[in-house]
C-alpha positions in Angstrom: 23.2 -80.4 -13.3 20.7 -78.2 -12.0 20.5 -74.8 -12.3 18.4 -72.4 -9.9 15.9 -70.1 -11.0 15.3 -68.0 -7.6 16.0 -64.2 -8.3 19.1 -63.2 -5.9 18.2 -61.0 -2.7 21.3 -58.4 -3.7 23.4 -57.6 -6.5 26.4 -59.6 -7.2 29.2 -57.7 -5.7 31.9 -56.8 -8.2 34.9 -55.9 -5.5 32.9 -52.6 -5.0 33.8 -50.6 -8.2 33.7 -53.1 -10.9 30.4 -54.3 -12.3 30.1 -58.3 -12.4 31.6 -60.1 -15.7 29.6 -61.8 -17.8 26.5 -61.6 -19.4 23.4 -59.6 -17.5 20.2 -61.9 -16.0 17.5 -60.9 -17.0 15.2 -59.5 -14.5 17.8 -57.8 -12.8 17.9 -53.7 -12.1 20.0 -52.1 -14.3 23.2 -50.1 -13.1 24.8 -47.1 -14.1 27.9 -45.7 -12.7 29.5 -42.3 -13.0 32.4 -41.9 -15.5 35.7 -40.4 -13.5 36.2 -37.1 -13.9 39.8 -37.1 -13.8 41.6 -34.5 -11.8 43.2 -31.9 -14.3 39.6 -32.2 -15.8 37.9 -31.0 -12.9 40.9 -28.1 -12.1 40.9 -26.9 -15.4 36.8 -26.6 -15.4 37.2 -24.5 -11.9 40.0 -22.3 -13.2 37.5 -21.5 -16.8 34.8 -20.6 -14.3 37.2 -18.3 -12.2 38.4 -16.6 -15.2 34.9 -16.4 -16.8 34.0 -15.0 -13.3 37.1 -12.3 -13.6 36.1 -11.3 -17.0 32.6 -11.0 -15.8 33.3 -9.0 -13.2 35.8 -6.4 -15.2 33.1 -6.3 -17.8 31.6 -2.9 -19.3 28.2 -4.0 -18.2 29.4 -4.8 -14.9 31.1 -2.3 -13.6 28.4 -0.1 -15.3 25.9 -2.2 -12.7 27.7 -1.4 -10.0 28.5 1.9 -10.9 24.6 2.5 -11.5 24.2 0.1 -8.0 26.1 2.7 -5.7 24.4 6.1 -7.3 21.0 4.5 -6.3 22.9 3.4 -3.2 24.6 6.8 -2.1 23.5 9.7 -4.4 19.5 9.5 -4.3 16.9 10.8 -2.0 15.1 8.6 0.7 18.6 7.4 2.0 18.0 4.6 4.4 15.2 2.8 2.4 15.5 -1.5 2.7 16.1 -1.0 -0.9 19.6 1.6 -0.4 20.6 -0.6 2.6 20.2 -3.9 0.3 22.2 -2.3 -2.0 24.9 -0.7 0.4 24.8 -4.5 1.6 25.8 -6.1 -1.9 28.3 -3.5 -2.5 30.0 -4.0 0.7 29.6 -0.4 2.0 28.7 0.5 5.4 25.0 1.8 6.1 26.0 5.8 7.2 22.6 7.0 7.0 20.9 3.7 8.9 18.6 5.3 11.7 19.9 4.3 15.0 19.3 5.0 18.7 22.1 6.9 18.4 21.1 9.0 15.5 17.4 9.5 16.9 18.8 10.6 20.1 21.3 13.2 18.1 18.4 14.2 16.5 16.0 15.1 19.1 19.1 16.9 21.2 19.3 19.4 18.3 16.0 19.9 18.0 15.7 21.0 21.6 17.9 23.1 20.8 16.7 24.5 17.4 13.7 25.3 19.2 14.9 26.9 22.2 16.8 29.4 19.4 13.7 31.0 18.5 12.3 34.1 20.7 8.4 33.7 21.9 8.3 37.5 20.2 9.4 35.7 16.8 7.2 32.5 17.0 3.9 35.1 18.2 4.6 37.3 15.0 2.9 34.5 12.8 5.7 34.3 10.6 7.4 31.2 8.8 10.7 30.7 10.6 13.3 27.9 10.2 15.3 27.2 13.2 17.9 25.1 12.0 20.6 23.1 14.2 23.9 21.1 13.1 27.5 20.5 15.5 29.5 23.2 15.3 31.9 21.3 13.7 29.8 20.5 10.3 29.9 24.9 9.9 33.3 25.7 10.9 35.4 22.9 10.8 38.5 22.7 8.1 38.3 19.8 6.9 34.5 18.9 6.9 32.8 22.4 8.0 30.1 23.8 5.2 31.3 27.0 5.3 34.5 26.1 6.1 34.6 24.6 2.8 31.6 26.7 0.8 32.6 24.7 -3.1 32.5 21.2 -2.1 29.2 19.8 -3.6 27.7 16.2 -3.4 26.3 14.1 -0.6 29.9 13.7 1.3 28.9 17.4 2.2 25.5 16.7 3.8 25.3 16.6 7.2 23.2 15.4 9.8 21.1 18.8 11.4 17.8 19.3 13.1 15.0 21.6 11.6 11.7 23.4 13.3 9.7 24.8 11.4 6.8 27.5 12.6 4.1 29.4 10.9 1.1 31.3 12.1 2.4 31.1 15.8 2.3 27.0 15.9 4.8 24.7 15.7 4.5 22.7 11.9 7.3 20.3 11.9 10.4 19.2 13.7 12.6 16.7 12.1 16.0 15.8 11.2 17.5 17.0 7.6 20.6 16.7 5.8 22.1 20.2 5.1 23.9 21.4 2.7 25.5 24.9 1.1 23.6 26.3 -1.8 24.4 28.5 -4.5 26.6 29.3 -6.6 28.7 32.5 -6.3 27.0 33.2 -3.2 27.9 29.5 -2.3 31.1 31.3 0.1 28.9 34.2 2.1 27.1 30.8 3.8 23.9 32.6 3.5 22.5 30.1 1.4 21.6 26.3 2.3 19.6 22.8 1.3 17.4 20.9 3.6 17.0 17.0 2.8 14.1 15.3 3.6 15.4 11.0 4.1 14.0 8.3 6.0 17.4 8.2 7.9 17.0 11.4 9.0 13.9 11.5 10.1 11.1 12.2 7.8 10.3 12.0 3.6 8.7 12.8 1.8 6.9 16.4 3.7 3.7 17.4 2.3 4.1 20.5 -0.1 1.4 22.3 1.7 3.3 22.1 5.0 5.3 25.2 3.2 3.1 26.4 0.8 -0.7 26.6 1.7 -2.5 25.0 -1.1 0.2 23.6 -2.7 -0.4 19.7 -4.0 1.9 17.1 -3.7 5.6 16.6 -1.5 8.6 17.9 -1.1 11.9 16.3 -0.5 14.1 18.8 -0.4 13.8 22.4 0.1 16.1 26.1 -0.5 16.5 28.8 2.1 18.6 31.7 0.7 19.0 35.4 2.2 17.6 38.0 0.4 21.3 39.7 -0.4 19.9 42.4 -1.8 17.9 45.2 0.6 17.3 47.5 -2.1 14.0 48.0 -2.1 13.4 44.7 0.1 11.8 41.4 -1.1 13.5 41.4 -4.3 14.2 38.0 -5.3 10.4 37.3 -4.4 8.8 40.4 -6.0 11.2 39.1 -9.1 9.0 36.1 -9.2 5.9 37.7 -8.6 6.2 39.4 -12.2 8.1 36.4 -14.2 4.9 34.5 -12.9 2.8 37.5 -14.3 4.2 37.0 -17.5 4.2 33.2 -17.9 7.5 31.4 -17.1 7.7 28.9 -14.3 8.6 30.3 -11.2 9.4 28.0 -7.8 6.7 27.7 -5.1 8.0 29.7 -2.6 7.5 32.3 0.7 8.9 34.8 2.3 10.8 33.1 5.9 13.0 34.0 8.6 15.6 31.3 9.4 18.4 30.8 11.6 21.2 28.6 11.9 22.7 27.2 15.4 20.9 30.5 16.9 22.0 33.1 14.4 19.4 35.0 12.5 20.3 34.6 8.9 17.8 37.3 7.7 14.7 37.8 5.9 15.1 35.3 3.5 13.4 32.8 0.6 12.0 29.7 1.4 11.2 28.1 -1.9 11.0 24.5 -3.2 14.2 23.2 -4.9 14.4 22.6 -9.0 15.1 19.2 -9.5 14.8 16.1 -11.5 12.9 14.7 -8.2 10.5 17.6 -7.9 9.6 17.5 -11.3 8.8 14.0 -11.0 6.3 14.1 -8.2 4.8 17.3 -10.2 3.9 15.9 -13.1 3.3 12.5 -11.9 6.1 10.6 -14.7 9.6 10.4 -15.4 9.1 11.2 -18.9 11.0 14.2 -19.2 14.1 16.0 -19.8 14.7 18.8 -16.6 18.2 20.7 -18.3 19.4 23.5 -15.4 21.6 26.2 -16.6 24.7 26.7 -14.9 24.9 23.4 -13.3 26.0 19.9 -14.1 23.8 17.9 -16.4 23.1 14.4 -17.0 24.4 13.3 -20.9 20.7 12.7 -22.3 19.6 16.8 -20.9 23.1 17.8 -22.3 22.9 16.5 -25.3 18.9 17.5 -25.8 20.1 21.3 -25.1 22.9 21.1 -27.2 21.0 19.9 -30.3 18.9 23.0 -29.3 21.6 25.5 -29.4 23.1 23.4 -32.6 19.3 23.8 -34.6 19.2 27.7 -33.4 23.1 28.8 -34.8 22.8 26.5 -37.8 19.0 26.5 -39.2 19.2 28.5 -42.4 17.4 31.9 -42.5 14.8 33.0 -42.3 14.4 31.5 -39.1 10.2 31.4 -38.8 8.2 31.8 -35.6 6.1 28.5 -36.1 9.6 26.3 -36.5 10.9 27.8 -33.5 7.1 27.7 -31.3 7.4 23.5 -31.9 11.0 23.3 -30.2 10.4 26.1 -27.9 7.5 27.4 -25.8 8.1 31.3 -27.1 5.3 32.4 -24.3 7.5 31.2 -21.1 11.0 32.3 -23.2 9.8 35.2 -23.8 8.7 36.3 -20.3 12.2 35.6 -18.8 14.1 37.4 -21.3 11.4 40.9 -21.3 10.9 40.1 -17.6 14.9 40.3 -17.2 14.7 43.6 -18.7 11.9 44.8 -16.9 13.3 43.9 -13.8 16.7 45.7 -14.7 18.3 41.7 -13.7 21.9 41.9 -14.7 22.6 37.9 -14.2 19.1 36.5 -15.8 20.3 33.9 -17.8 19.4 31.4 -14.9 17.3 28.7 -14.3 15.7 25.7 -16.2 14.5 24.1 -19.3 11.7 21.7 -18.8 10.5 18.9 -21.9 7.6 16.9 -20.8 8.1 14.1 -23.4 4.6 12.9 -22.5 2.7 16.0 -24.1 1.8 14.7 -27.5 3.7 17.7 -29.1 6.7 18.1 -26.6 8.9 21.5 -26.2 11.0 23.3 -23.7 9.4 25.5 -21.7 10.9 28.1 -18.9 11.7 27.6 -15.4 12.6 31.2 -13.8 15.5 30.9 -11.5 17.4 33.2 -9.2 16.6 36.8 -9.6 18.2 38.2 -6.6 20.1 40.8 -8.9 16.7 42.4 -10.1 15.8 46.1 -9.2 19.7 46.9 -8.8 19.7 48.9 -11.9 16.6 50.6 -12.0 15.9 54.4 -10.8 12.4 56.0 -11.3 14.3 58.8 -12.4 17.7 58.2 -14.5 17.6 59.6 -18.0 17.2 57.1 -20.7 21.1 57.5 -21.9 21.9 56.1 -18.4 19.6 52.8 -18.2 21.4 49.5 -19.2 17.7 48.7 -20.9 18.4 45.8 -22.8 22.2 45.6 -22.9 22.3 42.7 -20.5 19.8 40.6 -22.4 22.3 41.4 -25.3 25.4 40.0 -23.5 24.1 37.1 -23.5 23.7 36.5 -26.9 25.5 32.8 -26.8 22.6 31.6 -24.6 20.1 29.5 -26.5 17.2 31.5 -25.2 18.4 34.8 -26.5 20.1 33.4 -30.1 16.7 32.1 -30.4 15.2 35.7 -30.0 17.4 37.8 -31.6 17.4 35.4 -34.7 13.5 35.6 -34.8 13.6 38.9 -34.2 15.7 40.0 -37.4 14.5 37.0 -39.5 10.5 36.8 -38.8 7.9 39.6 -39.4 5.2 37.7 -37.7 7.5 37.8 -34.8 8.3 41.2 -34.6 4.9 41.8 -35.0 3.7 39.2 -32.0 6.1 40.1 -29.6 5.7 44.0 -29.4 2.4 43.3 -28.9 3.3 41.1 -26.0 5.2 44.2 -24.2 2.5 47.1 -24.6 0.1 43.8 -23.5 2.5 43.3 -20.5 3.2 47.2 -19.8 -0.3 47.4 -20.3 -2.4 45.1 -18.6 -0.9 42.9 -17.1 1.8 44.9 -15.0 -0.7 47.8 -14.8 -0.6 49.9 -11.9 -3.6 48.0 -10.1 -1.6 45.0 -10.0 1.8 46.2 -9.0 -0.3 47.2 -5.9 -1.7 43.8 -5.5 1.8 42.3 -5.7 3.4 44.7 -3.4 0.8 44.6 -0.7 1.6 40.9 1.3 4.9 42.2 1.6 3.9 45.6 3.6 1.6 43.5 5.9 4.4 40.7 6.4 6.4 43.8 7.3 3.9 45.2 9.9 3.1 41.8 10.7 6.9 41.8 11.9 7.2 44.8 13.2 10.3 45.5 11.5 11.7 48.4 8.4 13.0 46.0 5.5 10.8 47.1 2.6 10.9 50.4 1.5 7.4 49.6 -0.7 7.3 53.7 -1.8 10.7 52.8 -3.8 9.4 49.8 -4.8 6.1 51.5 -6.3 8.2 54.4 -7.6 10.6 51.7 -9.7 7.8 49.8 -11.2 5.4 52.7 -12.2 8.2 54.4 -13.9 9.1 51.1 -16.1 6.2 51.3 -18.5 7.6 54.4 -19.9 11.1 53.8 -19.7 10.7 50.3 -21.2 9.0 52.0 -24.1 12.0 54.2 -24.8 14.7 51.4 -24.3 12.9 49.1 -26.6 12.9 52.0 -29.0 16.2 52.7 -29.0 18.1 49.0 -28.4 15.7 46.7 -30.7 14.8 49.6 -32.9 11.3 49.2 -32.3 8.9 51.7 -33.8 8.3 55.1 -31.7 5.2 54.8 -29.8 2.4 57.2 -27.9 0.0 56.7 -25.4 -3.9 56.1 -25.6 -6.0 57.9 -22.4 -9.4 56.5 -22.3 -12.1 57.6 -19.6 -15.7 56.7 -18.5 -18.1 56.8 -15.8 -18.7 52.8 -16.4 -16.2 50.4 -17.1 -15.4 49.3 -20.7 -13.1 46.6 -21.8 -9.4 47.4 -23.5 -7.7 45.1 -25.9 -10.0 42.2 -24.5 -7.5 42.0 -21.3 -9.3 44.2 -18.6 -12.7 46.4 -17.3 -11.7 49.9 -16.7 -13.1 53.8 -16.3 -9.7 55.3 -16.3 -6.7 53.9 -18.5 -3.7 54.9 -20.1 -1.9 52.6 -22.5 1.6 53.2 -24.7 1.1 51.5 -28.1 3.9 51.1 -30.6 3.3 53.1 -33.8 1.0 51.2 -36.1 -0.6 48.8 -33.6 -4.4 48.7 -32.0 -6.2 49.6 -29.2 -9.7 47.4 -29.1 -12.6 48.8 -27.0 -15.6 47.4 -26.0 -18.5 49.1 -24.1 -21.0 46.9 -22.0 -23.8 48.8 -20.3 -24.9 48.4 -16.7 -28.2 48.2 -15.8 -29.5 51.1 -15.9 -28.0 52.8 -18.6 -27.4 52.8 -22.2 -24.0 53.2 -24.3 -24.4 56.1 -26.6 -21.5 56.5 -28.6 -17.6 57.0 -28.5 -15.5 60.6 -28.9 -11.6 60.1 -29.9 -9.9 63.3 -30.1 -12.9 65.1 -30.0 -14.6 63.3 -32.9 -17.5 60.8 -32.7 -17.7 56.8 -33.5 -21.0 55.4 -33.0 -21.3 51.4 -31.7 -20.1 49.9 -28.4 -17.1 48.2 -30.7 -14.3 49.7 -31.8 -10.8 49.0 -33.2 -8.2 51.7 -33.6 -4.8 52.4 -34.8 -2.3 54.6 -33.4 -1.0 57.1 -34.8 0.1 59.4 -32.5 -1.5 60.6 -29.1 -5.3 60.0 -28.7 -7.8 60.7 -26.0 -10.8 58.4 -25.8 -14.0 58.7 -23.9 -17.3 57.0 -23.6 -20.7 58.2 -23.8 -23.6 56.4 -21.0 -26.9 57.3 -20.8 -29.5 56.6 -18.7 -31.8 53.9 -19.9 
């Protein structure tokens, strides 16, 4: 028998499933066939995956995703972003704030209208105005009007409005926003609203300096509140024209005219908007904790504050200033709570707390806030047993800025000691008569640059030069400070006081027991000769004296 030795062309068949019996040739390929998955196998693997899928999806970490997912999607700025639509996408929600035909073309109508709301007299008087324009129906409406509905909050109350925005007689900008109410008790007199700056609208992020000359940076959002109070005029803004004199944060801001769907809202403040955002793009990181009194706060800011207020009830006595001055910037606390007072501000515990994390030694500072109250208790001439002085500062005494003070205040000398020197400083020098008429002077010319009676700037002057003395007497008689007297000093060439200032005609109110530096420099042309207090002579242009009651100081020039 002969037996064949040429190598098949194909692979014995095995009726299609079964390999061939029998022992393999060599030479040929080698075949591998898939096991059967059996049925209820492959069922029971899909059902494990579906569940898995279900547990997955009812997961912590899940439905923290998408909760996290549809904040970014809905609650953020720059609304209508690839990124926010993406999202809006995977979450199955419809795009509301995607820019359309449609939208652009209910843009532009309000803004002809916004503009044609604004008298050629208005425009030529060089002031900022904001003419702002919204449907009726997003004001007055029942169920989705603004001020129809002043305490709803959140983005479901933003709606779509047009904005033009002039200054010095041109027009600066003219885009869509979202508005919203603003405020908080004020929230139902509608005098009081939030422009958004998104991509859906229109336009984000505007340049800061589009509002505030010389102002770095961008803005998404700003504020524009009525000045409720007329009494003396500008008072919110003078507020923060001396709590930025004494070193707390204040909000960039200026003084604007603004109407809404062609009513004049008033003479009113046009200030950026204290935010998480803002701070951002002002200090270039998001390292940092932004807490703002009054308001909602995220759990980190809470809890930050609350360990605060915990360390400041609980922290055994003596409390010491340098324990507090590495939690607590004591500079910027310090000039809210005396500006408060100064001001005669009867709701001052407003505002913010601001930690910058990425300072190598982190610690709150102050943000002022909201000082619309200030100047409504003040009189040049009420009698000291009349003026609230202190008393609301004192009311406040469960606010972490002020249990901070008045612990320091009865536990720590050096305190004491530092901060009345930081009010006859502030009385002084700082708030000294030449610069409450450098602060009070753009607001005459904005008035005449109007042509219109809203600041009476005589009250104004007549308020602030009285407070020096009456501060004096309050702090006297509410924080039991020692009496005090006042130092005159005179000279025909300017000397320097307590290192703060040149003058040749001063007179400062000292606390019993505390110094008055002088220094004497002479001009060309002359020679210092010597200094007379009360009469009596101290050679040398450097001197250093204690009070002790009433003292009248002058210096000697000669010619050269």
């Amino acid at each position: 028998m002969s037996i064949s030795t040429t190598r098949p062309s194909s692979l014995p068949q095995g009726g299609g499933t079964e390999p061939p019996s029998g022992p393999r040739v060599p030479g040929t390929p080698r075949v591998f066939h898939a096991p059967r998955i059996p049925l209820w196998a492959a069922a029971l693997f899909l059902a494990a995956l579906l569940c898995v899928g279900l547990l997955l999806e009812r997961s912590r970490d899940m439905r923290q995703y998408r909760a996290v997912s549809l904040d970014i999607a809905t609650s953020k700025d720059s609304l209508g972003s690839p990124r926010k639509r993406q999202l809006l996408a995977e979450l199955g929600l419809p795009d509301a704030h995607a820019v359309s035909p449609e939208h652009r073309d209910h843009v532009e109508r309000l803004l002809g209208e916004a503009r044609g709301d604004i008298s050629p007299a208005l425009i030529a008087s060089g002031w900022p105005v904001v003419a702002i324009r919204t449907d009726e129906e997003n004001l007055s409406d029942p169920e989705i009007g603004l001020v129809a509905n002043p305490e709803e909050r959140g983005i479901a109350w933003e709606h779509l409005s047009s904005m033009v925005y002039y200054r010095d007689g041109e027009e600066r900008l003219a885009t869509g926003a979202g508005l919203r109410i603003h405020g908080g008790g004020s929230r139902k007199d509608g005098v009081a609203f939030r422009l958004y700056f998104r991509n859906s609208y229109g336009q984000s992020p505007i340049p800061a300096d589009m509002f505030f000359p010389g102002v770095e940076g961008s803005l998404k959002r700003i504020v524009l509140r009525k000045e409720k109070m007329p009494r003396p005029g500008f008072v919110c803004m003078l507020g923060f024209d001396v709590m930025a004199r004494l070193g707390a944060q204040v909000p960039h801001f200026v003084p604007a005219i603004y109407l809404v769907n062609g009513k004049e809202i008033g003479i009113s403040l046009l200030c950026e908007h204290i935010s998480v955002k803002g701070w951002h793009h002002k200090l270039g990181h998001d390292n940092f904790l932004l807490y703002n009194i009054r308001k909602s706060n995220e759990r980190k800011e809470f809890a930050a504050l609350r360990e605060l207020y915990l360390w400041a009830r609980l922290m055994p006595a003596p409390l010491t200033m340098r324990q507090v001055e590495r939690r607590m910037d004591l500079r910027s606390m310090c000039a809210i709570i005396f500006g408060s007072m100064y001001l005669g501000a009867n709701d001052w515990d407003q505002g913010a707390f601001l930690l910058d994390k990425a300072q190598p030694d982190p610690r709150w500072t102050n943000i002022a806030w909201d000082l619309d109250q200030a100047f409504q208790h003040l009189s040049p001439t009420a009698p000291l047993e009349q003026r609230p002085g202190w008393k609301f500062a004192m009311d406040e005494g469960k606010a972490v800025r002020m249990r901070l003070f008045l612990r320091l205040w009865k536990e720590a000398p050096e305190f004491r000691t530092w901060f009345l020197r930081y009010v006859v400083d502030a009385l002084n020098h700082t708030l000294r008569p030449s610069e409450l008429e450098r602060m009070i002077a753009p607001y005459v010319a904005m008035e005449r640059q109007l042509g219109r009676e809203m600041f009476d700037q005589d009250m104004a002057a007549a308020m602030l030069t009285a407070r020096p003395v009456q501060v004096m007497e309050e702090t006297v008689r509410d924080l039991g400070a020692p009496a005090w007297s006042a130092v005159h000093v005179s000279s025909s060439c300017p000397v320097r006081i307590d290192d703060m200032a040149d003058y040749t005609e001063y007179t400062g109110r000292y606390f019993m027991g505390q110094t008055v530096r002088l220094h004497a420099t002479p001009p060309d042309g002359k020679r210092f000769s010597h200094w007379e207090v009360n009469g009596a002579r101290h050679d040398g242009p450097d001197m250093e004296l204690a009070v002790e009651g009433p003292m009248a100081v002058r210096a000697v020039f000669t010619d050269a």
